[in-house]
C-alpha positions in Angstrom: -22.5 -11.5 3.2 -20.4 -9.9 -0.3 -17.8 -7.7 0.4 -17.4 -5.0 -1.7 -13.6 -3.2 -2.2 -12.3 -0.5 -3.8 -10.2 2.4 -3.5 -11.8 4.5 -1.0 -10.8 8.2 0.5 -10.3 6.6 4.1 -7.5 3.7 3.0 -6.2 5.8 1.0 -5.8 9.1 4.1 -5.0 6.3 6.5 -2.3 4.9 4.7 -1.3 8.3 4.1 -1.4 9.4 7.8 1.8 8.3 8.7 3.2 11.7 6.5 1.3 14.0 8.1 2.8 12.2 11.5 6.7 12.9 9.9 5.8 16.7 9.5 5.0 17.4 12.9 8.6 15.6 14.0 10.0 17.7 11.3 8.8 20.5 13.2 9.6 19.3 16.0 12.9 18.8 15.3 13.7 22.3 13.8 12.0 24.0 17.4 14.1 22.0 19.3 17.3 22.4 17.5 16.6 26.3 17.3 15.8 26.4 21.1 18.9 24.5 21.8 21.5 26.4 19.4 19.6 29.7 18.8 17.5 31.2 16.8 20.1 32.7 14.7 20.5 28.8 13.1 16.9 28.5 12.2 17.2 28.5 8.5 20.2 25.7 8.7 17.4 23.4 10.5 14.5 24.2 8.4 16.4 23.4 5.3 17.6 19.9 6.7 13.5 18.9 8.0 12.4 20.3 4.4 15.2 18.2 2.6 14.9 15.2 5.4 10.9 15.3 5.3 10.6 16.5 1.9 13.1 14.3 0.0 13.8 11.3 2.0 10.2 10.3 2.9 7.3 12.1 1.6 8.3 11.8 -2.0 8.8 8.0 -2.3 5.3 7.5 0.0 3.9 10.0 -3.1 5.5 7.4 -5.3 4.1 4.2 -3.8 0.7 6.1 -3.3 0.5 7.2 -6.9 1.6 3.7 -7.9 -0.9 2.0 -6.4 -3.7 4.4 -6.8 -3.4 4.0 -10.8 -3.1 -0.1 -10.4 -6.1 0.0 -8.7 -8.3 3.1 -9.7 -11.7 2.4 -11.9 -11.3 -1.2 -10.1 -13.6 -3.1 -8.0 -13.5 -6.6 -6.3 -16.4 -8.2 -4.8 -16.3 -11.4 -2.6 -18.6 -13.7 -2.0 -17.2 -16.1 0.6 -20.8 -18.6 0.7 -20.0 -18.9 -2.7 -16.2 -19.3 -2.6 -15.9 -16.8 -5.3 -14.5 -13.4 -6.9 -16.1 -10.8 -9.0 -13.3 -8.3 -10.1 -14.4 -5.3 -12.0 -11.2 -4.0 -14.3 -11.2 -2.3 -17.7 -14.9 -1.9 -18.0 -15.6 -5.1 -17.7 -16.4 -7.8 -14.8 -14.3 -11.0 -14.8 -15.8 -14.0 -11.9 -13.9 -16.5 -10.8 -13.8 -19.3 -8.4 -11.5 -19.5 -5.2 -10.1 -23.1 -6.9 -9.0 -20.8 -9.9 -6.8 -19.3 -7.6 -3.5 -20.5 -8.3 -0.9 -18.9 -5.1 -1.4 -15.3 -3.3 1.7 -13.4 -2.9 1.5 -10.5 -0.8 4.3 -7.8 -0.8 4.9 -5.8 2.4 7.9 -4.2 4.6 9.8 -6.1 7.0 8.2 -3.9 9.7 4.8 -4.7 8.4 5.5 -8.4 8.2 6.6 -8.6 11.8 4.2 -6.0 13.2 6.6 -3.5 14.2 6.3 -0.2 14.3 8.5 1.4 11.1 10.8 3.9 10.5 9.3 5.4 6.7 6.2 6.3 6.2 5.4 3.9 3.5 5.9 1.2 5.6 1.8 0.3 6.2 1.8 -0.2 2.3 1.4 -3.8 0.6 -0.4 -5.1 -2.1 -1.6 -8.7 -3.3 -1.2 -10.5 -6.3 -3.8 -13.2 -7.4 -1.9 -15.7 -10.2 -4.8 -17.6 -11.5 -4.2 -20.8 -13.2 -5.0 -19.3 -16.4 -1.2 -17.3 -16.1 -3.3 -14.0 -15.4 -2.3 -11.8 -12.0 -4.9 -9.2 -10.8 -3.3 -7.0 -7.9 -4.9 -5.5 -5.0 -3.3 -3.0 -3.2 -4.0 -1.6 0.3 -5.4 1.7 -0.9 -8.4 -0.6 -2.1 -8.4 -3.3 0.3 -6.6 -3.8 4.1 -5.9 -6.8 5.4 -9.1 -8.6 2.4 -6.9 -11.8 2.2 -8.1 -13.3 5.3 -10.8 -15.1 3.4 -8.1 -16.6 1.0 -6.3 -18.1 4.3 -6.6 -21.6 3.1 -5.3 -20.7 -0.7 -1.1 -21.2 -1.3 0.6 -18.4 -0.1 4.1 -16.8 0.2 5.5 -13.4 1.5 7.4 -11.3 0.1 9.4 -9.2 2.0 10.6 -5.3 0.3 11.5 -2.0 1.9 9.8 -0.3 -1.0 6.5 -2.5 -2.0 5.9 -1.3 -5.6 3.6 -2.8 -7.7 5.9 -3.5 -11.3 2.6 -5.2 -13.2 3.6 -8.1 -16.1 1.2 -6.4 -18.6 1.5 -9.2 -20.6 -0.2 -11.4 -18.0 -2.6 -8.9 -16.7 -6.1 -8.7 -17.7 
């Protein structure tokens, strides 16, 4: 069976998801602190959730988001684990290549990610993948295209990298 990823509208909301859940403890927040110090105070706690919320955590999940939407937009991988192999569409054009062309996988995720945890930011379900061929060339694959894809690579070299803001910062050089 070939599996077929890309950026899809689902990844990308429930990846995304974890915002939405940060504005309703914003709100939270700001009823609870109004209820317990009055009403009169309202605007003081409404500018710290909109500066907390709107500054602290929505704009670097907009950042990550973005980032990895524009690595991975107009790009399509298909796998065809009989076949031990790789079709990835980029730049117009297809490239194939063989699971033993695969030099190391190095996937990039949060420390909460990595031990399963439940995490304090919102960005902290993002990761992406980079694939180093032998050739020196690196395709990435972030989660907005693919979650949790790397399974069938299990038996390729592999190391973890560990960052509380998983960026993608592409070697252009090397890339496709």
């Amino acid at each position: 069976m070939n599996l077929l990823y890309k950026i899809t509208f689902e990844n990308s909301l429930s990846h995304f998801r974890s915002v939405f859940y940060y504005l309703i403890a914003i709100v939270v927040f700001v009823l609870v602190m109004a209820f317990i110090f009055g009403v009169s105070d309202l605007r003081a706690f409404i500018e710290i959730g909109v500066f907390f919320y709107g500054v602290l955590m929505v704009l670097p999940t907009i950042i990550i988001h973005l980032n990895y939407f524009f690595v991975n937009k107009n790009t399509e991988m298909v796998i065809y684990p009989e076949k031990e192999s790789i079709r990835f569409f980029e730049k117009e054009a297809w490239k194939q290549f063989g699971f033993h062309e695969i030099e190391k996988v190095e996937v990039y995720m949060s420390p909460q990610l990595y031990r399963k945890s439940t995490g304090f930011t919102p960005w902290d379900s993002y990761h992406y993948t980079k694939l180093c061929l032998k050739d020196g060339k690196s395709l990435f694959i972030t989660c907005l295209m693919a979650n949790e894809w790397d399974i069938l690579l299990n038996d390729l070299p592999r190391q973890i990298f560990q960052s509380q803001f998983p960026i993608v910062f592409m070697d252009r050089s090397k890339k496709n």
